[in-house]
VOGU-3710 file (C-alpha; in Angstrom, 3 decimals, decimal comma):
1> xxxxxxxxxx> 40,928/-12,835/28,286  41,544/-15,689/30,328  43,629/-18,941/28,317  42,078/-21,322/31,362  45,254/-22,966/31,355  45,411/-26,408/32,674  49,217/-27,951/34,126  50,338/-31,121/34,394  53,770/-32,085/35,944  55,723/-34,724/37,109
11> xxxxxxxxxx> 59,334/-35,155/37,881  61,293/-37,803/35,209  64,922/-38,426/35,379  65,697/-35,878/37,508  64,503/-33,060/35,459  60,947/-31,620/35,678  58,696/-32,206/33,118  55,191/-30,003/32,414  52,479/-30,126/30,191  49,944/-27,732/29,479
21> xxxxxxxxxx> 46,614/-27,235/27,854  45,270/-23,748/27,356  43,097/-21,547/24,797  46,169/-21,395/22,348  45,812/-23,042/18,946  42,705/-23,694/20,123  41,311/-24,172/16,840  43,140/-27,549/16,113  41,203/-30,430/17,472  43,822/-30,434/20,399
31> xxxxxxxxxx> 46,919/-28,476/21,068  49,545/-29,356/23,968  52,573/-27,255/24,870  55,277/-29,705/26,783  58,675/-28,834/28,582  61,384/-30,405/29,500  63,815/-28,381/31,359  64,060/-25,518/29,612  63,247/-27,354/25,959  59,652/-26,240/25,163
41> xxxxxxxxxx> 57,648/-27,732/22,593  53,709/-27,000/20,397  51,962/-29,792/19,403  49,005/-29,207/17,696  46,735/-32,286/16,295  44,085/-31,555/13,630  41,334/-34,378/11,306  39,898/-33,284/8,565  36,161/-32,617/8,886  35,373/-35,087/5,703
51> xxxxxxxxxx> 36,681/-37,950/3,913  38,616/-38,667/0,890  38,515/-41,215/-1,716  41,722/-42,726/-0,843  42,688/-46,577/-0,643  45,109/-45,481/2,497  45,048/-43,671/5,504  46,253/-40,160/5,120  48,645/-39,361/8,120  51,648/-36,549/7,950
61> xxxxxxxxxx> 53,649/-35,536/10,859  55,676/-32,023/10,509  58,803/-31,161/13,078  59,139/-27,681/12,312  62,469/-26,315/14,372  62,497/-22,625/14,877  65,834/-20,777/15,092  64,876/-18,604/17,429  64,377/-21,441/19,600  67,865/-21,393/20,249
71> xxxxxxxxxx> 68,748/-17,297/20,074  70,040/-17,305/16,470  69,437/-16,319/13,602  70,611/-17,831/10,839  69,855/-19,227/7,814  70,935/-17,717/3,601  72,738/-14,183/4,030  69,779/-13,088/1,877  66,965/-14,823/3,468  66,892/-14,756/7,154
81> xxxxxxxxxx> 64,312/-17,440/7,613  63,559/-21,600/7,964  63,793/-22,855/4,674  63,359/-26,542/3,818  63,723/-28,868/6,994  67,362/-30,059/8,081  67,943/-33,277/7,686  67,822/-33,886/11,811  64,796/-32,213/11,367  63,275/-34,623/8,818
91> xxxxxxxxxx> 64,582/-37,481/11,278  62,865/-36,637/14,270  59,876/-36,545/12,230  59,811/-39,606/10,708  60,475/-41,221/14,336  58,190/-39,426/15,610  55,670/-40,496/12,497  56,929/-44,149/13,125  56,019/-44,420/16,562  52,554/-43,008/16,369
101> xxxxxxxxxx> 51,328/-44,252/12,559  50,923/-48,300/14,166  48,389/-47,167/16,664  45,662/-45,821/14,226  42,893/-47,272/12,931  44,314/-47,615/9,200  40,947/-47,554/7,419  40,460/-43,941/8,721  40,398/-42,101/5,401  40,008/-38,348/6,996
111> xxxxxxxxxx> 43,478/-36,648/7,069  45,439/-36,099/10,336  48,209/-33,671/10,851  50,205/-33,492/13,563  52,737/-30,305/14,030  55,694/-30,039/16,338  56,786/-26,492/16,311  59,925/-26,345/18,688  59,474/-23,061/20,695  62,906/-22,959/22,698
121> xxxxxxxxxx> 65,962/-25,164/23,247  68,120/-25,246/26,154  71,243/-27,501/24,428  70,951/-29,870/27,295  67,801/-31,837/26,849  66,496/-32,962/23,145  63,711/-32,204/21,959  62,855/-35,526/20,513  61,665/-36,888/24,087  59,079/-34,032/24,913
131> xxxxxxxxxx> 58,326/-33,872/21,436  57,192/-37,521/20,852  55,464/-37,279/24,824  53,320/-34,074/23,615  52,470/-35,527/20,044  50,927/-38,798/22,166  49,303/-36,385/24,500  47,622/-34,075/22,810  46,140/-37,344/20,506  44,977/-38,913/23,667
141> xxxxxxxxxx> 43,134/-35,838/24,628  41,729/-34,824/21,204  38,722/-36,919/19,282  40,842/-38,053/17,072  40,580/-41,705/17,016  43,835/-43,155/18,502  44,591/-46,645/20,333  47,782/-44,668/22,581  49,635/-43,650/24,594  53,163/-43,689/23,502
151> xxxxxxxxxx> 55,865/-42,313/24,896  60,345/-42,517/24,003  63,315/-41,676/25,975  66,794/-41,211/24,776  69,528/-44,088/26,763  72,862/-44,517/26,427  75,151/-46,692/28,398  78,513/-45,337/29,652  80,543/-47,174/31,887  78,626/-49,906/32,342
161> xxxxxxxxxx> 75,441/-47,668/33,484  72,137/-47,103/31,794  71,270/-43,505/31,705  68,129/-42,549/30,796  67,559/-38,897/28,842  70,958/-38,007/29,584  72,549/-34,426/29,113  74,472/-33,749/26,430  77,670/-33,728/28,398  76,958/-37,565/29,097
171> xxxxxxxxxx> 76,730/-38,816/25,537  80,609/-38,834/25,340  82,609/-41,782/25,431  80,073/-44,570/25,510  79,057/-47,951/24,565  75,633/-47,127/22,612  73,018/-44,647/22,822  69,764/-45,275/21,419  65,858/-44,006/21,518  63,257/-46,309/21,772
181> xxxxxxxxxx> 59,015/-46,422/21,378  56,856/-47,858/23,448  53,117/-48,749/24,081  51,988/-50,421/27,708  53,646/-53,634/27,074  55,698/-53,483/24,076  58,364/-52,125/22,076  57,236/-50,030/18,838  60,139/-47,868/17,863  63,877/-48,101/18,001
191> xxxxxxxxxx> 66,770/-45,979/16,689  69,939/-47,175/17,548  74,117/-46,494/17,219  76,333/-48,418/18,758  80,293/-49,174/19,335  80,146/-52,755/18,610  77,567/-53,533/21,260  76,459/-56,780/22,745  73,308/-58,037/21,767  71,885/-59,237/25,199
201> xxxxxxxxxx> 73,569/-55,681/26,291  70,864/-53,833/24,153  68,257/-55,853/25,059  68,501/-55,656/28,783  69,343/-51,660/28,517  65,608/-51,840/26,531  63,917/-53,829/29,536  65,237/-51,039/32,029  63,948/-47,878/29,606  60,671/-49,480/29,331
211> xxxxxxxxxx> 59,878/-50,162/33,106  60,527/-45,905/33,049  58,523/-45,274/30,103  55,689/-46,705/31,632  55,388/-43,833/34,133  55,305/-41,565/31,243  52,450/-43,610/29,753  50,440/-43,490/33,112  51,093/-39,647/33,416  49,566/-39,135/29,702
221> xxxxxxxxxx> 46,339/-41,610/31,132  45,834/-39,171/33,978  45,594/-36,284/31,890  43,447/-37,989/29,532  41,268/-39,508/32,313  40,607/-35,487/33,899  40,199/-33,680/30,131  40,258/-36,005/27,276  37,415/-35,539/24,461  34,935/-38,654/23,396
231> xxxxxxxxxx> 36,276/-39,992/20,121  34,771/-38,636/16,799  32,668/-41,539/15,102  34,775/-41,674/12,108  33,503/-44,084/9,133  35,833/-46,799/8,634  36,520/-47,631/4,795  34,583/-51,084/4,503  33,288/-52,743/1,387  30,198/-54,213/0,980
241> xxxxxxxxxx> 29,941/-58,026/2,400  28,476/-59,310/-0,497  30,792/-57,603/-2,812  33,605/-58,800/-0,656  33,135/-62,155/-0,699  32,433/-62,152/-4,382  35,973/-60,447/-5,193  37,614/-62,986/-2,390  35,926/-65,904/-4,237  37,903/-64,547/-7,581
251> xxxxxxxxxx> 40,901/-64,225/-5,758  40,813/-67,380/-3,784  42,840/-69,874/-6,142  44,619/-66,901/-8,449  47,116/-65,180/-5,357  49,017/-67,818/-4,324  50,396/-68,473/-7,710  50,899/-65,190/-8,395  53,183/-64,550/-4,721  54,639/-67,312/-4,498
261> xxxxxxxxxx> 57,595/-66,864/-7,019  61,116/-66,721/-6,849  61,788/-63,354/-8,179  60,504/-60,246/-7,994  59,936/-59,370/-11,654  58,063/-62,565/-12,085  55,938/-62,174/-9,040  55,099/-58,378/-10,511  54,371/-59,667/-13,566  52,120/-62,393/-12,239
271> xxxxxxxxxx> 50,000/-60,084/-9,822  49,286/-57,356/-12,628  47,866/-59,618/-14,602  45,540/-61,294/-11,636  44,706/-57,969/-11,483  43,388/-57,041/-14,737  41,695/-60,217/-14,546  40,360/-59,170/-11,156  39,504/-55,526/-13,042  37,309/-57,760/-16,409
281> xxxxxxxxxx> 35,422/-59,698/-13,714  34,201/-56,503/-12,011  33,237/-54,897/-15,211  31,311/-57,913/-16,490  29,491/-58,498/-12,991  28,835/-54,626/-13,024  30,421/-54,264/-9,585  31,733/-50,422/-9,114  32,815/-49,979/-5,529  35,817/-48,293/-4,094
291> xxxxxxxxxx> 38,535/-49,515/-1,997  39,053/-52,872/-4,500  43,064/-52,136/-4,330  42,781/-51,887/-0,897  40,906/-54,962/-0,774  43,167/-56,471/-3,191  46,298/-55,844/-1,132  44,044/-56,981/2,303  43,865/-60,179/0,742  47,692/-60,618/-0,171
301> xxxxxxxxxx> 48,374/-59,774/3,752  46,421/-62,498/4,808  47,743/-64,924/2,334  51,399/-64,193/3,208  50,724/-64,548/7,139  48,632/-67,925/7,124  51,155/-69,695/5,139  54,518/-68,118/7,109  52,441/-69,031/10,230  51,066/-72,370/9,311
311> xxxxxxxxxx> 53,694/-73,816/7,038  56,785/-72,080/7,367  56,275/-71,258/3,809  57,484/-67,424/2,610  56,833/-66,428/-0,848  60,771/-67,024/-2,249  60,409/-70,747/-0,800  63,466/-69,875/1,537  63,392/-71,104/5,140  62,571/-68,701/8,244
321> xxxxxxxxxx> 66,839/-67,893/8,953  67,763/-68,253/5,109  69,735/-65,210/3,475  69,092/-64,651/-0,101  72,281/-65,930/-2,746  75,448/-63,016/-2,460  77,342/-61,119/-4,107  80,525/-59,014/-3,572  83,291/-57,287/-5,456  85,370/-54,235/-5,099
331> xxxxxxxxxx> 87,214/-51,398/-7,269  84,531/-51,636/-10,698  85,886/-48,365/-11,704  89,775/-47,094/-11,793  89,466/-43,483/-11,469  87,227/-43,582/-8,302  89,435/-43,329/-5,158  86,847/-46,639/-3,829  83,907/-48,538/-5,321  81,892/-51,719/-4,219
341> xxxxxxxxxx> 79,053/-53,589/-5,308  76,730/-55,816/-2,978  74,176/-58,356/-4,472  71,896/-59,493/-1,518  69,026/-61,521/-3,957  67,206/-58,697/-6,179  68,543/-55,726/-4,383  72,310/-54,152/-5,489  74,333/-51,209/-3,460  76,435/-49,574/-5,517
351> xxxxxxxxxx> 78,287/-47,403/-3,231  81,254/-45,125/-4,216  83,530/-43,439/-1,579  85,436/-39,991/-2,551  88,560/-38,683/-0,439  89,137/-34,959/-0,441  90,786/-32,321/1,945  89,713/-31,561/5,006  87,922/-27,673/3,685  85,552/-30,408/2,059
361> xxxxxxxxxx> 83,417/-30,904/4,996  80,501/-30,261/5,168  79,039/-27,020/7,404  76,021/-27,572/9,444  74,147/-25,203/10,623  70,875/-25,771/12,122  68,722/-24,903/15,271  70,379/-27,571/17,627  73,960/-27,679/16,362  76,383/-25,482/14,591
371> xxxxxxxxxx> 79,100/-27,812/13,269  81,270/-29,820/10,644  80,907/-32,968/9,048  83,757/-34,944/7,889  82,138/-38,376/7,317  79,251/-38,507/4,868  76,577/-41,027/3,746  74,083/-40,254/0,467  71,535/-42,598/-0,253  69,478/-42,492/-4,212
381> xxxxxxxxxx> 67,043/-44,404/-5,036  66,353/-44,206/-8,406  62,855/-45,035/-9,897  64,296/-47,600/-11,703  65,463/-49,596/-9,316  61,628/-50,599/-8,754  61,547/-50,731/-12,444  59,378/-47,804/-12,696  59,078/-44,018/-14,295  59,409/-41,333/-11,927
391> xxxxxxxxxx> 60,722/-37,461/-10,939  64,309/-37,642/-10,406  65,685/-34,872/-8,143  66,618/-33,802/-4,333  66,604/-36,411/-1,774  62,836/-37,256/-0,255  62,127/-38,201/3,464  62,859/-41,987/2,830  66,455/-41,414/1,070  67,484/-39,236/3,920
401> xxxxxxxxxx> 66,012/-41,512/7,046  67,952/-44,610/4,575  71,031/-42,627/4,205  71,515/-41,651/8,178  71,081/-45,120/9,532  73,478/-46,502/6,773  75,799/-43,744/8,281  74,972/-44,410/11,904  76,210/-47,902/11,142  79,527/-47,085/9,954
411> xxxxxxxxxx> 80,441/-43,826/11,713  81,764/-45,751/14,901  84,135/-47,413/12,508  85,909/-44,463/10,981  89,290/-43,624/12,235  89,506/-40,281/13,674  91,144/-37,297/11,895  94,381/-37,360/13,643  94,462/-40,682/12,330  92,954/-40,205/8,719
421> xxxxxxxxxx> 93,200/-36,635/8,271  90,580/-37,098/5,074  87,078/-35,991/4,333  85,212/-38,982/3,323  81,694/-38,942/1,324  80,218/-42,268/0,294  77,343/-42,152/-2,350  75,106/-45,370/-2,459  73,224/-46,098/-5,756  70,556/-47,888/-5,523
431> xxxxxxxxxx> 70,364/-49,904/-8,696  67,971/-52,347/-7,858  65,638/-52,729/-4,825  63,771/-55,907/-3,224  64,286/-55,291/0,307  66,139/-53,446/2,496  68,402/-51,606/0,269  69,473/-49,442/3,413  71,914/-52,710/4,919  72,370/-53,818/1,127
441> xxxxxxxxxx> 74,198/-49,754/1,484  76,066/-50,365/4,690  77,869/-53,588/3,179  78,544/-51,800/-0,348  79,876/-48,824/1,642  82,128/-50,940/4,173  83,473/-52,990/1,021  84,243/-49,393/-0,537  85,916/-47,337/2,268  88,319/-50,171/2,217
451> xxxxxxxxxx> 88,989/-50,457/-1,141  89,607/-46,704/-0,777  92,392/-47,356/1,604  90,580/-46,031/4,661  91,511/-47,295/7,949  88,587/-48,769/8,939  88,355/-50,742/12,523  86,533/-53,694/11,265  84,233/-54,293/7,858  80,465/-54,207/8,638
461> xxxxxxxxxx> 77,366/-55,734/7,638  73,382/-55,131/7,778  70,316/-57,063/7,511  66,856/-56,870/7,833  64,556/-59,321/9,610  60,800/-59,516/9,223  58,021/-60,489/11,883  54,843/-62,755/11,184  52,162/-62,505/13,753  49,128/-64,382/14,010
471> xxxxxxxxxx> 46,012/-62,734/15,891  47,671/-62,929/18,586  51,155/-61,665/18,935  52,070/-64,094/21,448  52,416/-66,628/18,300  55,129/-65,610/15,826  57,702/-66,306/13,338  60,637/-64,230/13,056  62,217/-63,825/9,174  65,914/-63,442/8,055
481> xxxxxxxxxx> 66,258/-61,090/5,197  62,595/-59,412/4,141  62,397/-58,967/1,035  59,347/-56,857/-0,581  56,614/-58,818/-0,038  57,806/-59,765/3,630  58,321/-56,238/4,180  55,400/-54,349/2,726  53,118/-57,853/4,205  54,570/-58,716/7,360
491> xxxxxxxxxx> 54,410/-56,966/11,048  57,612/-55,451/11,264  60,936/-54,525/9,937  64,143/-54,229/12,186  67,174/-53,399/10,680  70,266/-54,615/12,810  74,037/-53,523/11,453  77,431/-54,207/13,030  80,734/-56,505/12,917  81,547/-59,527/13,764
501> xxxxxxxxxx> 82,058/-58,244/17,425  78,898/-56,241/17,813  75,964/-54,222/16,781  76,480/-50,675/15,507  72,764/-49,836/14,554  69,283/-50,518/14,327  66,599/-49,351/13,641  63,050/-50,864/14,307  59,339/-50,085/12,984  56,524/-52,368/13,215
511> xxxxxxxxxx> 52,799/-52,583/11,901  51,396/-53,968/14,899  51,483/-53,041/18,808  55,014/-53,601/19,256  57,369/-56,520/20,483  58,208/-57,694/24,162  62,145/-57,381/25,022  62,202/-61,175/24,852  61,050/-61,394/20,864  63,900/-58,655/20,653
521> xxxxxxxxxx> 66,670/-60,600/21,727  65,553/-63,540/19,801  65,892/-61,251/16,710  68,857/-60,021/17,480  70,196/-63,177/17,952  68,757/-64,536/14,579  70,291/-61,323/13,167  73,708/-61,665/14,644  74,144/-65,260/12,488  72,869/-63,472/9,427
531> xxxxxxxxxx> 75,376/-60,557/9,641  78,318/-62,477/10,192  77,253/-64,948/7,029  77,177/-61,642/5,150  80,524/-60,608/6,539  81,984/-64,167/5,499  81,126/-62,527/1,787  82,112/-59,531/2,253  85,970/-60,511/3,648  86,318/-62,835/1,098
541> xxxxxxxxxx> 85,718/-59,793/-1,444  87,857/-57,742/0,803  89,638/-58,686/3,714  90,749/-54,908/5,292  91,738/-51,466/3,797  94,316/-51,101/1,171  97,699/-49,971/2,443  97,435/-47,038/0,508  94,956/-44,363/-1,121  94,288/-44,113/-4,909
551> xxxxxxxxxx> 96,639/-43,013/-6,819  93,713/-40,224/-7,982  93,127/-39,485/-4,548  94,693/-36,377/-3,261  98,165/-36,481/-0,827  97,238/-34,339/2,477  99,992/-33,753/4,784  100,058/-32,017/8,491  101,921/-29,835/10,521  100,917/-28,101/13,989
561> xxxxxxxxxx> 102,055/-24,102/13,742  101,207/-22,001/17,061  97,679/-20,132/16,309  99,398/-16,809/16,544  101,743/-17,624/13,255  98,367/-18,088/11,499  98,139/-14,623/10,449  101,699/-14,684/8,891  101,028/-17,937/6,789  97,698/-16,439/5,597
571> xxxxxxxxxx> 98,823/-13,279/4,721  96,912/-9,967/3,940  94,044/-11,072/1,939  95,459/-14,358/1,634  98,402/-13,216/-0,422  101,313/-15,622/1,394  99,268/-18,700/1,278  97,737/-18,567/-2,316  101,550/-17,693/-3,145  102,623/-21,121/-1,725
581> xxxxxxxxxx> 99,610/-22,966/-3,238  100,588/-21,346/-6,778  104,545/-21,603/-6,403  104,269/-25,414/-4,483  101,329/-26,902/-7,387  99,202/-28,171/-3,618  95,561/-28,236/-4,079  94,276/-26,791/-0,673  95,911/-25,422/2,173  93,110/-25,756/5,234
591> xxxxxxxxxx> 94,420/-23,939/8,605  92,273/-24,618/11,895  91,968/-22,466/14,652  94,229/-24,601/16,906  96,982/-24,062/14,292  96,347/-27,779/12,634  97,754/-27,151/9,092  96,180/-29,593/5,950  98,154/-29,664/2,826  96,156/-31,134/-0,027
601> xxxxxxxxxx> 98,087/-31,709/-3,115  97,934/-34,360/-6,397  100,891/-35,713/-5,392  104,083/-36,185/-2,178  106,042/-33,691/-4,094  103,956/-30,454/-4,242  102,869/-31,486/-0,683  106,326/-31,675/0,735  106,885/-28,458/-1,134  104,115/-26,571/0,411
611> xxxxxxxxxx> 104,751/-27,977/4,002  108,815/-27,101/3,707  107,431/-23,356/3,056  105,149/-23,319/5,633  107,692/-24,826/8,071  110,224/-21,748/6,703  107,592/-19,368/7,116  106,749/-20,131/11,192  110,322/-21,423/11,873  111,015/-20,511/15,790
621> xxxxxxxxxx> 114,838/-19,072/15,100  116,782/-19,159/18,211  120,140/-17,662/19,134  123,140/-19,320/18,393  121,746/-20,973/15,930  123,389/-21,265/12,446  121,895/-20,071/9,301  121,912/-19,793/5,783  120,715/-17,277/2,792  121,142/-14,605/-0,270
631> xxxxxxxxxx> 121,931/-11,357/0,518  119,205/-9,233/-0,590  120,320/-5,588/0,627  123,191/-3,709/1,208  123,144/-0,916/3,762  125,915/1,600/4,609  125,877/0,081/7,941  125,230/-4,094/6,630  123,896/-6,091/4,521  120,050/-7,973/4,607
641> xxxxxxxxxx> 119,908/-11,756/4,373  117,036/-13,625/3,399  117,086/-16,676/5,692  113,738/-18,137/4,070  110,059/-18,046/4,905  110,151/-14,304/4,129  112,459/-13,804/7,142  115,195/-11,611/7,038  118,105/-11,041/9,109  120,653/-8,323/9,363
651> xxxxxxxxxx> 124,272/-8,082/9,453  125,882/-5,643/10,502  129,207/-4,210/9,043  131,279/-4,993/12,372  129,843/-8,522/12,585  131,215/-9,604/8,544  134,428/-10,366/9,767  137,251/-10,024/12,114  139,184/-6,887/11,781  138,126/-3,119/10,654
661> xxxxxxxxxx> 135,638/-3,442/7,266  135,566/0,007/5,637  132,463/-1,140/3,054  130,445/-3,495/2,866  130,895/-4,565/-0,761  134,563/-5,267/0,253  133,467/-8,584/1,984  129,902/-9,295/0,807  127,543/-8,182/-2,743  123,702/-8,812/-3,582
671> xxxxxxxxxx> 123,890/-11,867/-4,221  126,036/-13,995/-1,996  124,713/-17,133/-0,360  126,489/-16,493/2,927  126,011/-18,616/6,464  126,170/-16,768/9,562  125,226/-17,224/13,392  122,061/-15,866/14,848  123,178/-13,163/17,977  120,478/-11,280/18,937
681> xxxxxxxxxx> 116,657/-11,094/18,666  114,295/-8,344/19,685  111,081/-7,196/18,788  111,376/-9,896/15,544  114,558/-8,539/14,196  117,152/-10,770/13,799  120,688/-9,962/14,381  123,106/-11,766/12,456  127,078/-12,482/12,872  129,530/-14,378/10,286
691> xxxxxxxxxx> 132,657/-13,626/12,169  131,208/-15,838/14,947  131,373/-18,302/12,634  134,775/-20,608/12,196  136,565/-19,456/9,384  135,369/-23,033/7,855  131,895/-22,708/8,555  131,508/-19,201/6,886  132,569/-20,609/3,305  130,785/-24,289/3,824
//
C-alpha cells in the first residue's frame, strides 16, 4: 500500500525543517508529522461529528512525550510506561493551547482535540517549536474551522546577539531566553525568563523573532494553498434575535450596578441576584432557550469594554495605571525557617519557604532531561479562595503553569550552591484570589526567601496588566493590575515580573489577534512603574535576607574529599558513614560524585563533629609528618597505633626508642596515647617512628 506521502521543506535557522502529510492517522480530520533536525513530531487534529449543549467552546490540547523518543526507558521500577504528564510536559501544552485557543471561532460548540505525540528527540532542538508549527499546520489543512496560521520560535540573547531556536549548548550564560506566538501581524503568546532584562531589550529582540516567524507563517500558507480542505459549515451557538433583545432589554439598566463595585464579594453578590432575577423573568415570559449564561456573560464583556474605552471607567473605579491598596509582612509563624504574606486588593500569597539538605532535591526524570532540582516553587489554589466548594487534591494544569512562571521569576535570583549550599522549596497558598494570584506568589515568595535568610540578589515583584480593545485593535487602553472582571472581560493578560533593575519573566495570553511590538513596550513600560511601586512595599516589609538561617533550619557544612576516598567514607553498605551520622547526632551526610561532601545537622556542633571525622577519615598523611594516637595492638615485632579516621600506623620495635628494646611492653602497653613521626608509606601502610622524635616531643 502506498501512504501517498506529500513533503514540505524549507531551511529555518540553519537547520532543515520538513513536514509531511501521508495516509497515517488518516482517520483524524488531519494529521501532520513535522521535523526539525532530528526532533520529530505527530500532530493529529480531530472535531467531533455533532454538537453539545455547552455554553463554551470545547477545545483540549494533549503533548504526549514518549520515552522512547529519546532511547530510554524509564519510568516506576514496576511499571515501565508514561504515566501522568511531567510537568514540562503539561507546559508545552498549555502554550501550545494558548497560542492556538484565540484564533477559533468561540461559539463552535463541537469538540476539537489536538494531539502532539513526540516521536523522537535529538537533545539539540526542542520540541516546542516544531510542535506548535505542526499543531498550526495540520489545522490549516484540516476542515476544522480555524482563523491561522501560527507559528513560535525559541530566542535568547547572549552577548548582545539575538539567536533564534538556538541549540542547547547556546542557552548558557545569557541575558534572557524566551518563546513567543505569533499571527501575521501580531504578537499572541509569550513565555519569558530573564536576568534582569531591559524592557526596550525584550521588545526589540520580539520585533527581530517576528520578521522570522513570518516565513514560517508563509511556508504553512503554501501548504495550505496546494492541499488544504474547505472548512466544515459548523453551526455557530446563536440565540434567537427576538429572544436576545428581550433578555438585553432586562439586562440593560441591572449590570452596571451590579459590576461596578468595589469588591469582589459585593460584585458576586450583586450579579447572582441579577441573575435570578434574569432566571423569574424568563420563566414568567415562558422563554426556554439555551446559551442564556453565555448570553449573560456576552453582555458583561461588552459592558466592561465600552465604559474602559469610552470613559476610562473600570469596574473598581481605579484609574487605567492604579495598583490596588498593599499589603506586606514577614515571619507570621516561628517554627517555619521563612514566611510572607502579600495583600495586592482581594488577592493574598501566603508563601512559606523550607531549607533542607542538599539529598532533598528533587529527581527529574523525564523524556527531555534527566536531572536535579534544588530550587522549588508549589502553587495551591484552594477552592476557597474563590469562596467556593470544591475537590481538593494533586495539582491541576493551572496550579502547575502558575507555579513555573512564579519560579521562572525568581530562579535567576537564587544564589548558586557553592554559595548557598541549601535545597530551597517555597509553597504559595493561595488564600484568596481576585486577580493574578501567580505575581501576588512571586512577591510573597521573594518577601519569604529573605526572611529565610537566603541570599537573594535583589527582592522581586510581579504584576499583571490587562488590555481593552475596541473593534478595532488599533484603539486601546492598557490596565495596571487586572483584577477578575478585567481579566476574565478584557483582551489580554500579560504578566511581567522582575527587580528594580529588570524583568525576570513574563508571560503573555490574549483573547484577541495579538498585540504589535509597539503596544508591548508600552506595557512593559506601564508595568515597569507598577513593579517597582510594589517593590517600594515589599522593602519596606523587608529590606534584604536575614544574616542568618532559622534557628529550626538545619546547619549544612562542606568539605571537598578526592572522589576516590568516597568509597572509604561510605563504607561497605554504608557502615562508616551511618557510624558518623549516629556517633556525630548530623542529620544527612550527601556525597557527590565530584567528592563535594554536605553535612546536614540541627546544629554547628554535630556538624563540626561529623566534618572533623570525615576530615580524619580522608586525611592525606605525608612523611615526616608528626602524629598522634592510642595504641591498639601489640605485636612481637611493634605495636599498632590508631592515628584516627580508622587509620592505623605501625611501629616497629627498633623505631620505640634509641638503644636495643628486648619487648615491646618494656617501652609502650595497649593503651598509651603516644606521638610519633611518620617514616615510610607504601601500599597504604604507614610506618611509624618515636625515636625520631626529640626526646620532648615524644612525651608532649
Amino acid at each position: 500500500m502506498e501512504l501517498n506521502k506529500k513533503e514540505f521543506r524549507m531551511e529555518f535557522a540553519g537547520k532543515p525543517l520538513k513536514l509531511s502529510i501521508s495516509k497515517m492517522a488518516e482517520q483524524a480530520n488531519a494529521a501532520v508529522i513535522g521535523q526539525y533536525g532530528d526532533t520529530t513530531v505527530l500532530v493529529t487534529a480531530v472535531m467531533g461529528k455533532t454538537d453539545r449543549s455547552l455554553d463554551y467552546f470545547p477545545l483540549t490540547v494533549d503533548y504526549e512525550e514518549k520515552f522512547y523518543a529519546a532511547g530510554k526507558i524509564i519510568g516506576s521500577r514496576f511499571v515501565r510506561r508514561e504515566g501522568r504528564p511531567s510537568e514540562n510536559a503539561v507546559l508545552s501544552g498549555r502554550m501550545i493551547d494558548r497560542t492556538i485557543r484565540p484564533l477559533f471561532d468561540h461559539r463552535i460548540r463541537r469538540d476539537v482535540q489536538i494531539v502532539i505525540t513526540v516521536l523522537s528527540y535529538d537533545e539539540q532542538n526542542d520540541p516546542d517549536f516544531i510542535s506548535l508549527l505542526t499543531a498550526s499546520t495540520a489545522l490549516m489543512i484540516s476542515d476544522i474551522p480555524w482563523n491561522g496560521p501560527v507559528a513560535g520560535v525559541r530566542l535568547v540573547k547572549k552577548n548582545g546577539e539575538v539567536i533564534v531556536n538556538p541549540g542547547n549548548g547556546e542557552a548558557e550564560d545569557i541575558s534572557f531566553e524566551a518563546f513567543i506566538g505569533t499571527t501575521e501581524k501580531r504578537i499572541n503568546m509569550i513565555e519569558l525568563m530573564g536576568y534582569e532584562v531591559k524592557e526596550n531589550e525584550v521588545a526589540d529582540a520580539f520585533e527581530k523573532a517576528h520578521e522570522e516567524i513570518k516565513k514560517l507563517l508563509q511556508f504553512q500558507k503554501d501548504i495550505a494553498a496546494k492541499i488544504g480542505k474547505p472548512k466544515a459549515d459548523v453551526a455557530m451557538a446563536e440565540m434567537d434575535p427576538e429572544i436576545k433583545s428581550k433578555i438585553r432589554n432586562f439586562l440593560k439598566d441591572k449590570l452596571e450596578d451590579a459590576v461596578y463595585q468595589t469588591d469582589k464579594t459585593s460584585r458576586n453578590v450583586n450579579l447572582d441576584q441579577v441573575r435570578n432575577e434574569l432566571n423569574e423573568y424568563l420563566v414568567q415570559e415562558n422563554i426556554v432557550v439555551p446559551g442564556v449564561d453565555n448570553l449573560f456573560e456576552t453582555e458583561i464583556d461588552d459592558l466592561v469594554h465600552k465604559n474602559i474605552s469610552e470613559k476610562n471607567l473600570r469596574p473598581d473605579g481605579r484609574k487605567l495605571d492604579e495598583v490596588r491598596d498593599l499589603h506586606a509582612e514577614v515571619g507570621l509563624f516561628e517554627r517555619l525557617h521563612g514566611s510572607a504574606l502579600f495583600i495586592r486588593g482581594g488577592t493574598q500569597a501566603l508563601a512559606v519557604t523550607t531549607l533542607a539538605a542538599p539529598g532533598s532535591e528533587q529527581m527529574i526524570e523525564t523524556m527531555e532531561i534527566s536531572t536535579k532540582r534544588r530550587f522549588m516553587l508549589h502553587y495551591n489554589f484552594p477552592p476557597f479562595a474563590t469562596g467556593e466548594v470544591g475537590r481538593m487534591g494533586a495539582p491541576g494544569r493551572r496550579e502547575i503553569g502558575h507555579g513555573a512562571l512564579a519560579e521562572k521569576a525568581l530562579r535567576p535570583l537564587i544564589p548558586t550552591q557553592e554559595e548557598f549550599p541549601y535545597t530551597i522549596r517555597i509553597v504559595s497558598e493561595i488564600l484568596a484570589s481576585n486577580g493574578s494570584s501567580s505575581m501576588a506568589t512571586v512577591c510573597a515568595s521573594s518577601m519569604s526567601l529573605m526572611d529565610a535568610g537566603v541570599p537573594i540578589k535583589k527582592p522581586a515583584a510581579g504584576i499583571a496588566m490587562g488590555l481593552i480593545t475596541e473593534n478595532s485593535t488599533d484603539k486601546y487602553k492598557i490596565l495596571t493590575d487586572i483584577q477578575g472582571p478585567e481579566d476574565h472581560y478584557g483582551d489580554m493578560d500579560c504578566k511581567v515580573a522582575g527587580t528594580e533593575e529588570g524583568i525576570t519573566a513574563i508571560q503573555m495570553d490574549v483573547k484577541i489577534e495579538g498585540i504589535t511590538v509597539r503596544m508591548f513596550s508600552e506595557i512593559l513600560e506601564q508595568a515597569k512603574k507598577a513593579r517597582l511601586h510594589i517593590l517600594e512595599t515589599i522593602t519596606k516589609a523587608i529590606a534584604k535576607p536575614r544574616e542568618n538561617v532559622s534557628k529550626y533550619a538545619p546547619v549544612i557544612l562542606t568539605l571537598e574529599i578526592r572522589p576516590d576516598q568516597i568509597g572509604e567514607v561510605i563504607g561497605s553498605g554504608g557502615k562508616v558513614i551511618n557510624s558518623i551520622i549516629s556517633t556525630s547526632g548530623a542529620t544527612t551526610i550527601d556525597i557527590e560524585q565530584d567528592g563535594k561532601v554536605y553535612v546536614a545537622a540541627p546544629d554547628m556542633q554535630k556538624a563540626q563533629q561529623a566534618i572533623h571525622a570525615i576530615q580524619s577519615l580522608t586525611k592525606e598523611f605525608q612523611i615526616g609528618e608528626i602524629v598522634e594516637g592510642t595504641v591498639i595492638k601489640i605485636l612481637e615485632f611493634g605495636a599498632i597505633v590508631d592515628i584516627g579516621g580508622g587509620r592505623e600506623g605501625m611501629i616497629h620495635v627498633s623505631e620505640l626508642k634509641e638503644g636495643f628494646v628486648k619487648k615491646v611492653e618494656d617501652v609502650v602497653k595497649v593503651g598509651d596515647f603516644v606521638r610519633a613521626k611518620i617514616i615510610k608509606m607504601e601500599n597504604g601502610r604507614i610506618g611509624l617512628s618515636m625515636k625520631a622524635l626529640k626526646p620532648e616531643a615524644v612525651n608532649k
